[in-house]
Structures are given as C-alpha cells and as structure tokens.
Biopython code that builds the backbone (N, CA, C, O; Angstrom):
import numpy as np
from Bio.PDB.StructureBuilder import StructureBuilder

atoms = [
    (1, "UNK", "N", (3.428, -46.003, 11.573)),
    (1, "UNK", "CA", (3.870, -46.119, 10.192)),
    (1, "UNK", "C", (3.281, -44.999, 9.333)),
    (1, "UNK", "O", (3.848, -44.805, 8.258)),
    (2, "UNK", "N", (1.925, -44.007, 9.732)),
    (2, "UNK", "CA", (1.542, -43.183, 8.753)),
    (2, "UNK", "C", (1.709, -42.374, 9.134)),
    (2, "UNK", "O", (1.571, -41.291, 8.566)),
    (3, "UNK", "N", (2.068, -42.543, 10.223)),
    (3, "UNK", "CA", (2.630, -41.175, 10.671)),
    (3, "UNK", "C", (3.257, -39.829, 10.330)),
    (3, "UNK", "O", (3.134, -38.724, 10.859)),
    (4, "UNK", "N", (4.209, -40.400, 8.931)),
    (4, "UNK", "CA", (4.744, -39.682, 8.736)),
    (4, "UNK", "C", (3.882, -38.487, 7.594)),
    (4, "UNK", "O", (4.218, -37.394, 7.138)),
    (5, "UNK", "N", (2.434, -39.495, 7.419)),
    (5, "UNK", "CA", (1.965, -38.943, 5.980)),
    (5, "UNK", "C", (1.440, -37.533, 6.783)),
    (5, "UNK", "O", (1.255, -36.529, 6.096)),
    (6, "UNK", "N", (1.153, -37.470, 8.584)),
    (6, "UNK", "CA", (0.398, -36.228, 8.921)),
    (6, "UNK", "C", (1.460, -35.141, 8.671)),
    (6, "UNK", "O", (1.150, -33.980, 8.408)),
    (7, "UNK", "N", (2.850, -35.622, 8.777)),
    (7, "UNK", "CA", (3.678, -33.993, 9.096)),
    (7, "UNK", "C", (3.867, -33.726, 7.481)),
    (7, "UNK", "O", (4.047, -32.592, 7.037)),
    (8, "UNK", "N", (3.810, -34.806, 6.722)),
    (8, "UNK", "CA", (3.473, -34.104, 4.907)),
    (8, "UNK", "C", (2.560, -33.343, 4.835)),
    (8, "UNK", "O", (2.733, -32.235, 4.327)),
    (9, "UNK", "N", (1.152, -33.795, 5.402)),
    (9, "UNK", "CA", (0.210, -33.128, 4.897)),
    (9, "UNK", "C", (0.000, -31.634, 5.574)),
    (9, "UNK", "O", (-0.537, -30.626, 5.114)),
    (10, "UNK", "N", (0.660, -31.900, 6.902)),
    (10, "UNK", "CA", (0.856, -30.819, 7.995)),
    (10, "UNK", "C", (1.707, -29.112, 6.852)),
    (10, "UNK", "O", (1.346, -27.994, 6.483)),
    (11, "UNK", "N", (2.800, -29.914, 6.771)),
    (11, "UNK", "CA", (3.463, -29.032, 6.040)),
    (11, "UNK", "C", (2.722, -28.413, 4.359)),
    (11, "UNK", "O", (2.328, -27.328, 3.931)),
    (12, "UNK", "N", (2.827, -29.670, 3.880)),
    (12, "UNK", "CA", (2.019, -28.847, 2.368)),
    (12, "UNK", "C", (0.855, -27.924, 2.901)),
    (12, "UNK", "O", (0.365, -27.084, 2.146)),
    (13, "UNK", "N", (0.556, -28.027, 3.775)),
    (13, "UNK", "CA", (-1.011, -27.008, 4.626)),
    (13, "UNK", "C", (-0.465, -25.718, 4.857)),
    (13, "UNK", "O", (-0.914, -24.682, 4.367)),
    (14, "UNK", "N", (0.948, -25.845, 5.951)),
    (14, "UNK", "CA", (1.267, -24.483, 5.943)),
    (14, "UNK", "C", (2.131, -23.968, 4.501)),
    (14, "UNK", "O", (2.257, -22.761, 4.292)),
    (15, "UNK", "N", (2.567, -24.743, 3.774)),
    (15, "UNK", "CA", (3.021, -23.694, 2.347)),
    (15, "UNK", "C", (2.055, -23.156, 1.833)),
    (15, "UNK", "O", (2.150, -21.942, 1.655)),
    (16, "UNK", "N", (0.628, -23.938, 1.359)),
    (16, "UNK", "CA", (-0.775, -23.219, 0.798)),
    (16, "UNK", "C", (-1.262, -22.412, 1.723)),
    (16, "UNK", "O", (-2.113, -21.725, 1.159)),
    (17, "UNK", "N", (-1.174, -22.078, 3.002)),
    (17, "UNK", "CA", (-1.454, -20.920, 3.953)),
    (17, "UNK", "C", (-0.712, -19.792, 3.837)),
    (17, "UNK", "O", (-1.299, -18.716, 3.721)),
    (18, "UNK", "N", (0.968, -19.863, 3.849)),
    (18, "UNK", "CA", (1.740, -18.911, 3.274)),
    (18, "UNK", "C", (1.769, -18.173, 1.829)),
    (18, "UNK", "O", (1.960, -16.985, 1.566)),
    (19, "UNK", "N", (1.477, -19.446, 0.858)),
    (19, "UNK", "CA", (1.064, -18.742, -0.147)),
    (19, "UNK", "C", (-0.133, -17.829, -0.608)),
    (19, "UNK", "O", (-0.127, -16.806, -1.293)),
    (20, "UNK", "N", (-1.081, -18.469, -0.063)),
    (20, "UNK", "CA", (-2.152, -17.742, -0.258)),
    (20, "UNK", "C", (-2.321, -16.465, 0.719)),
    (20, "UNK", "O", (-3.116, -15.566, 0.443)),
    (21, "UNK", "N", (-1.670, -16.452, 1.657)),
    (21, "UNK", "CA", (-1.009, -15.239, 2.520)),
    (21, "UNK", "C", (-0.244, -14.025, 1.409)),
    (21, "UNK", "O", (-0.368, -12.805, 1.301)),
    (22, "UNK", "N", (0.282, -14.687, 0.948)),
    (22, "UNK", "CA", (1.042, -13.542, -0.096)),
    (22, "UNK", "C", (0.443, -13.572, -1.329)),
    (22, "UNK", "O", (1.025, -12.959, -2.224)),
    (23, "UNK", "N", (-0.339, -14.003, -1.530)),
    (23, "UNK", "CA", (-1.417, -13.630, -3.031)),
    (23, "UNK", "C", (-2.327, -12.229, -2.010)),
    (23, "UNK", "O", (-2.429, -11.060, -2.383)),
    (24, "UNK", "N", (-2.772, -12.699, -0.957)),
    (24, "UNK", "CA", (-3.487, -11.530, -0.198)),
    (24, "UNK", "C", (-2.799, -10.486, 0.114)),
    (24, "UNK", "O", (-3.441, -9.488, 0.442)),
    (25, "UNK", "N", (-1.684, -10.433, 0.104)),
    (25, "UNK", "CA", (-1.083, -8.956, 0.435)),
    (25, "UNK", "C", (-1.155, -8.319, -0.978)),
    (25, "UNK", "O", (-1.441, -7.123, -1.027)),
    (26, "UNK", "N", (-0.932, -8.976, -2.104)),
    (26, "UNK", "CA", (-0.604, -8.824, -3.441)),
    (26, "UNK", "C", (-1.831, -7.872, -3.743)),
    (26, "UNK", "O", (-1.832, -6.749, -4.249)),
    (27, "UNK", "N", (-3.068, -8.797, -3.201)),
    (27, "UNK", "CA", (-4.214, -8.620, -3.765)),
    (27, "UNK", "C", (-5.015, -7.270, -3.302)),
    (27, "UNK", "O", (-5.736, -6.489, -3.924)),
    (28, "UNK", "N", (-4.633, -7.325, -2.105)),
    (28, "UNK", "CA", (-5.033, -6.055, -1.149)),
    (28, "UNK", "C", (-3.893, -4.559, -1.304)),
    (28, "UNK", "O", (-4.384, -3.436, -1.187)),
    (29, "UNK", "N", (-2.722, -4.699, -1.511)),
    (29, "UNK", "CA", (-2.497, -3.378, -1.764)),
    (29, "UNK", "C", (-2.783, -3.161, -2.978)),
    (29, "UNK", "O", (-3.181, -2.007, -3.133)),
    (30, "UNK", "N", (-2.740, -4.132, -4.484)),
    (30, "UNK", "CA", (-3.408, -3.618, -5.595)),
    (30, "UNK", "C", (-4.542, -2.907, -5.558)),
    (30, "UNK", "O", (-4.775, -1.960, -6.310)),
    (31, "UNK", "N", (-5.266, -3.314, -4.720)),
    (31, "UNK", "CA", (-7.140, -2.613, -4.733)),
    (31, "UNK", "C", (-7.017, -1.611, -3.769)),
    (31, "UNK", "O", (-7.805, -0.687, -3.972)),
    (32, "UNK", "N", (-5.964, -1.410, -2.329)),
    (32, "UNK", "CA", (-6.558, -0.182, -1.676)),
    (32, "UNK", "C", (-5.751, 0.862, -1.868)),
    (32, "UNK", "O", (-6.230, 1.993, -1.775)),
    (33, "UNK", "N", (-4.026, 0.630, -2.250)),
    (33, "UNK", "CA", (-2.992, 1.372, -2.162)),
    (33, "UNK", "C", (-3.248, 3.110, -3.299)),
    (33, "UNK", "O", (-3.106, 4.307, -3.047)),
    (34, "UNK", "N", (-3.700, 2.263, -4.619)),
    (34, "UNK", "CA", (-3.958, 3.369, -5.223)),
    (34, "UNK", "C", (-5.323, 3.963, -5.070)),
    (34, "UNK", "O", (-5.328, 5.065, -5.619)),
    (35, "UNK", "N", (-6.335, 3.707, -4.609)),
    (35, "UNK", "CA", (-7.751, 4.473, -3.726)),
    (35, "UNK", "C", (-7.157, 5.530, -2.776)),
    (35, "UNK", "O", (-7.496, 6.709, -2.879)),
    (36, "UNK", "N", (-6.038, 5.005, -1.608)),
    (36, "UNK", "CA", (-5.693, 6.034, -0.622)),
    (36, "UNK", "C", (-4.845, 6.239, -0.756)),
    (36, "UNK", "O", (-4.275, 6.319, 0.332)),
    (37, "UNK", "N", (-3.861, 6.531, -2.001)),
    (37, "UNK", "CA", (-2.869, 7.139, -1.825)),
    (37, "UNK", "C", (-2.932, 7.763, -3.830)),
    (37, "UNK", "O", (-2.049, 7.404, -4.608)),
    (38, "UNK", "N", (-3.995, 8.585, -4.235)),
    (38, "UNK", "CA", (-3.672, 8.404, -5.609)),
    (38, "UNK", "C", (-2.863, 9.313, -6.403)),
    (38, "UNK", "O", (-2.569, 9.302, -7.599)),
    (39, "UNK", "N", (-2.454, 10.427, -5.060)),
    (39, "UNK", "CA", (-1.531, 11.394, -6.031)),
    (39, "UNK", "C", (0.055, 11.019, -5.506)),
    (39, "UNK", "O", (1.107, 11.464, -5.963)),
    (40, "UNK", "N", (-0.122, 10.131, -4.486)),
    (40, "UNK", "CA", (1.800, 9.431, -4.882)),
    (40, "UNK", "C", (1.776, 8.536, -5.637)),
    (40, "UNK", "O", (2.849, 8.462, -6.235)),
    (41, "UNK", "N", (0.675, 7.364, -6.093)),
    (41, "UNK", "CA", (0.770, 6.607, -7.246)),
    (41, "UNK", "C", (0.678, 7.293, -8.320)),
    (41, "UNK", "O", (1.025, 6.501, -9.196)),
    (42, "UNK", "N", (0.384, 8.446, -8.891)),
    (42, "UNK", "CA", (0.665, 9.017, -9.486)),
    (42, "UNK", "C", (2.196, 9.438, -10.001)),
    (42, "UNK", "O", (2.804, 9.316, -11.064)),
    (43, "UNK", "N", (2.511, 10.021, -8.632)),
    (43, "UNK", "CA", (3.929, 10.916, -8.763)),
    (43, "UNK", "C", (4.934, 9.579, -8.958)),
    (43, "UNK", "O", (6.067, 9.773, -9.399)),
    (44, "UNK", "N", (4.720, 8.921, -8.793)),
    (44, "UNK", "CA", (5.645, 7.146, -8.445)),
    (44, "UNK", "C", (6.307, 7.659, -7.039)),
    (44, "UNK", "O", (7.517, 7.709, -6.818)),
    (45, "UNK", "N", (5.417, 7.974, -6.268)),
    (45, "UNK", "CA", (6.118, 7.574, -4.909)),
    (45, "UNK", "C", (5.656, 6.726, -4.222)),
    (45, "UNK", "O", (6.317, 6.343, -3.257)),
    (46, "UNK", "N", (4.563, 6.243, -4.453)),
    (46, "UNK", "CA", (4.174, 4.591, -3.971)),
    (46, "UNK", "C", (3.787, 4.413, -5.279)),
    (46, "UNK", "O", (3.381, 5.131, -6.193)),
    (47, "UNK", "N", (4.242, 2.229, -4.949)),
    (47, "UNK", "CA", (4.301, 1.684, -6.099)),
    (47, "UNK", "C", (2.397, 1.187, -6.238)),
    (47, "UNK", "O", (1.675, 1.091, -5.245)),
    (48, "UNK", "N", (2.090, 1.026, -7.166)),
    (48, "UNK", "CA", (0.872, 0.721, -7.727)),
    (48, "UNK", "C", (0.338, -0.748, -7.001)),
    (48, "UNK", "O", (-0.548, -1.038, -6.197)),
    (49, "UNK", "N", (1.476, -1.561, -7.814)),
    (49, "UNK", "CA", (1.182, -2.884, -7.788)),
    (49, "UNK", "C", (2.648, -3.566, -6.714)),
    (49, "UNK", "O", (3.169, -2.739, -5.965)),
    (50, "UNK", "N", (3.097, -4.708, -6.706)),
    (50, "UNK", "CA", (3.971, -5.143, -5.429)),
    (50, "UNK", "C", (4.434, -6.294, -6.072)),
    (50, "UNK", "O", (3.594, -6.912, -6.727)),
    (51, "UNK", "N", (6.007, -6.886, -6.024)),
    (51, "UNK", "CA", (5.817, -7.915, -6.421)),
    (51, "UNK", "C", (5.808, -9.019, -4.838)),
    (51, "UNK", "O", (5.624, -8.869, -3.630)),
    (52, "UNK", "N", (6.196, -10.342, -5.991)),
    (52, "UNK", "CA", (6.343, -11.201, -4.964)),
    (52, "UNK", "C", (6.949, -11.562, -3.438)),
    (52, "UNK", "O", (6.617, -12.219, -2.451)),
    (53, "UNK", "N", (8.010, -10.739, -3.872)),
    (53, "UNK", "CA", (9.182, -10.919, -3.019)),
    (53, "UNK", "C", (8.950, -9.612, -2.007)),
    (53, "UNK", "O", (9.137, -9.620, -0.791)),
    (54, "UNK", "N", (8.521, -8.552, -2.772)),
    (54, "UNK", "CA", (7.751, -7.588, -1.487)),
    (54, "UNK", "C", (6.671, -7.715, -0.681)),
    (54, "UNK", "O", (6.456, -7.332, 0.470)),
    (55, "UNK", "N", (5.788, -8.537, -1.766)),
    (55, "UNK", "CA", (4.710, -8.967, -0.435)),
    (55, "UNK", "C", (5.401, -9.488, 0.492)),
    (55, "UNK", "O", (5.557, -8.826, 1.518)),
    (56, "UNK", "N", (5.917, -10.623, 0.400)),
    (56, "UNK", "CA", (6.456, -11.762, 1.179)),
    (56, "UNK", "C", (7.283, -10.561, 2.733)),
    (56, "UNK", "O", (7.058, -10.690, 3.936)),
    (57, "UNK", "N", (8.136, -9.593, 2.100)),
    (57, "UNK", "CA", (8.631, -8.469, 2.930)),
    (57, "UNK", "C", (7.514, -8.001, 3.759)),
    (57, "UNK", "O", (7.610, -7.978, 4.986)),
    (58, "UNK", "N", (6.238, -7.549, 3.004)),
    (58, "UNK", "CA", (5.082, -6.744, 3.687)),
    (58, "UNK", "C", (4.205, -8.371, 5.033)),
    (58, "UNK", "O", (3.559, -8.148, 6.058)),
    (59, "UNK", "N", (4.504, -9.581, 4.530)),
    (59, "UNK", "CA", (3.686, -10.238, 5.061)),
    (59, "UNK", "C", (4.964, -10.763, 6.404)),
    (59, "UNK", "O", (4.432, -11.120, 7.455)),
    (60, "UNK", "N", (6.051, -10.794, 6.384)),
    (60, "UNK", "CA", (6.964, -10.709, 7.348)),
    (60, "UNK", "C", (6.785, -9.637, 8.524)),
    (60, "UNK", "O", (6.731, -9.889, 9.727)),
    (61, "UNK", "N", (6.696, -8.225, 7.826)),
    (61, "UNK", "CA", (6.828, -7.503, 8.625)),
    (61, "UNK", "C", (5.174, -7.620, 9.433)),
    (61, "UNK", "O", (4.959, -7.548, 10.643)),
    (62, "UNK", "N", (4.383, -7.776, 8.566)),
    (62, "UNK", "CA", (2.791, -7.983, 9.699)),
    (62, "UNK", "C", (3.323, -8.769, 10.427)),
    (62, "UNK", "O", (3.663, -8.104, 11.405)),
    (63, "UNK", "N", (3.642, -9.871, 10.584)),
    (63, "UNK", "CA", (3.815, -10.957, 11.090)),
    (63, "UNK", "C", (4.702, -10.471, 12.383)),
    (63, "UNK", "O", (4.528, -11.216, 13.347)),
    (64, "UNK", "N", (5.442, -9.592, 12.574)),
    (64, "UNK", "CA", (6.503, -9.493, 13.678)),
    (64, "UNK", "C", (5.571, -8.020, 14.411)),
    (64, "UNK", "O", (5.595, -7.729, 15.607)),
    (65, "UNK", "N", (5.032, -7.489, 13.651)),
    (65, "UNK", "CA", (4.173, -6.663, 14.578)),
    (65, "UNK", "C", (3.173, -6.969, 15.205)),
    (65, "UNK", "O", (2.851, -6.381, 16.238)),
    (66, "UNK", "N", (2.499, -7.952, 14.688)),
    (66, "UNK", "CA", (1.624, -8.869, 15.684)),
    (66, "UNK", "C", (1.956, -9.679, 16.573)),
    (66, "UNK", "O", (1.481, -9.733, 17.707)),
    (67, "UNK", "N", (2.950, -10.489, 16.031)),
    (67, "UNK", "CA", (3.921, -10.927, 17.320)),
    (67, "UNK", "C", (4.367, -9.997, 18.256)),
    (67, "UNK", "O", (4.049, -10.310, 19.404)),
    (68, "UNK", "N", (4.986, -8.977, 18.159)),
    (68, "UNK", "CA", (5.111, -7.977, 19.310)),
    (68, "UNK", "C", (3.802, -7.330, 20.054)),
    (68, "UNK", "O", (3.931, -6.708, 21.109)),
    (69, "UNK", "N", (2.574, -7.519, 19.443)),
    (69, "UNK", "CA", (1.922, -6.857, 20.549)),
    (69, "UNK", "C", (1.143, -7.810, 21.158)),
    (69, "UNK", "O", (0.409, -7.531, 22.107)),
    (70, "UNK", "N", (1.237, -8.875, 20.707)),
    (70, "UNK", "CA", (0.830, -10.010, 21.528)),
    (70, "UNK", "C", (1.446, -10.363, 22.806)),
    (70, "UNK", "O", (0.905, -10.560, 23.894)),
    (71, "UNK", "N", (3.313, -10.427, 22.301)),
    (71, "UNK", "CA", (3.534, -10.130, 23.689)),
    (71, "UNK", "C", (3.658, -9.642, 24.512)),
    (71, "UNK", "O", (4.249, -10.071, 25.503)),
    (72, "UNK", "N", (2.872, -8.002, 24.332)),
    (72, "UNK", "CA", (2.825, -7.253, 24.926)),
    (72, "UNK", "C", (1.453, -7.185, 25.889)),
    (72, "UNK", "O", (1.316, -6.892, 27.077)),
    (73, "UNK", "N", (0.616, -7.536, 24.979)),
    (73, "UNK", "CA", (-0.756, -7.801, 25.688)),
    (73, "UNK", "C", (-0.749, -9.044, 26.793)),
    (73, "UNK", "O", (-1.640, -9.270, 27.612)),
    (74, "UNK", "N", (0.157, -9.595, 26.656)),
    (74, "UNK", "CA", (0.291, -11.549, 27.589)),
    (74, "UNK", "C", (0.822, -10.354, 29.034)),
    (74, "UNK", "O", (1.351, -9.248, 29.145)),
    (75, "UNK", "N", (0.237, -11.505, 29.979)),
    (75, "UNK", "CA", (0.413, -10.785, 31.614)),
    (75, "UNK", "C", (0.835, -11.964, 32.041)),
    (75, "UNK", "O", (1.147, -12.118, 33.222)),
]
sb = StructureBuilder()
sb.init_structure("model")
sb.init_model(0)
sb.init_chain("A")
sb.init_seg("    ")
for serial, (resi, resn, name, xyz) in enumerate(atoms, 1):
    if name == "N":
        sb.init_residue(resn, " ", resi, " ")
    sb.init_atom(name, np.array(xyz, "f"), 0.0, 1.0, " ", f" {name:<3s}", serial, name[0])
structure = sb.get_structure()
C-alpha cells in the first residue's frame, strides 16, 4: 500500500538531482567560461552567462559523452 509513496519520493529525488544539475552547469560556465576564454567574451563570440534551456543542452550533451565512453571502456 506505500508503496507507491517510494516511486514519489524516488522521482521528486531525481527532478532535484536534474535540477540542481543544471543550476551547476549555469553556475560553472558563469565562473570559468569568461577566466578562459576572455577575449571571445569580449568579442561576443562566447556567451558570458547561459540560459536555462542551454544548460539543460550543455548537461545532455555531458551526459551522452559519458555514456559513450563508458561503453567503450565495458569489456
């Protein structure tokens, strides 16, 4: 019968993991992007800051490159 309360709590766990996944991409190219890159943030050829919907892009694409070399590393 409570069963059902674990796959609620299961799930609200992974949305606050995803989200806070994409506050960290947010958070991390704000602080390193313009340090190592400061004369294309300058020129506007990289963007400064990122929004939402690009992190979410930037945290996809980690996500499938780690998946690929994982299965590359599996024997």
């Amino acid at each position: 019968m409570k069963f059902w309360w674990v796959g609620v709590g299961a799930f609200i766990f992974v949305i606050g993991v995803f989200i806070l996944s994409l506050l960290l991409v947010k958070l991390l190219w704000a602080w390193t992007i313009p340090d190592l890159c400061p004369g294309a943030v300058k020129e506007g050829l990289v963007a400064k800051t990122i929004s939402w919907y690009t992190s979410f892009k930037v945290a996809i694409f980690v996500a499938v490159l780690f998946g690929l070399g994982r299965t590359s590393v599996k024997k």
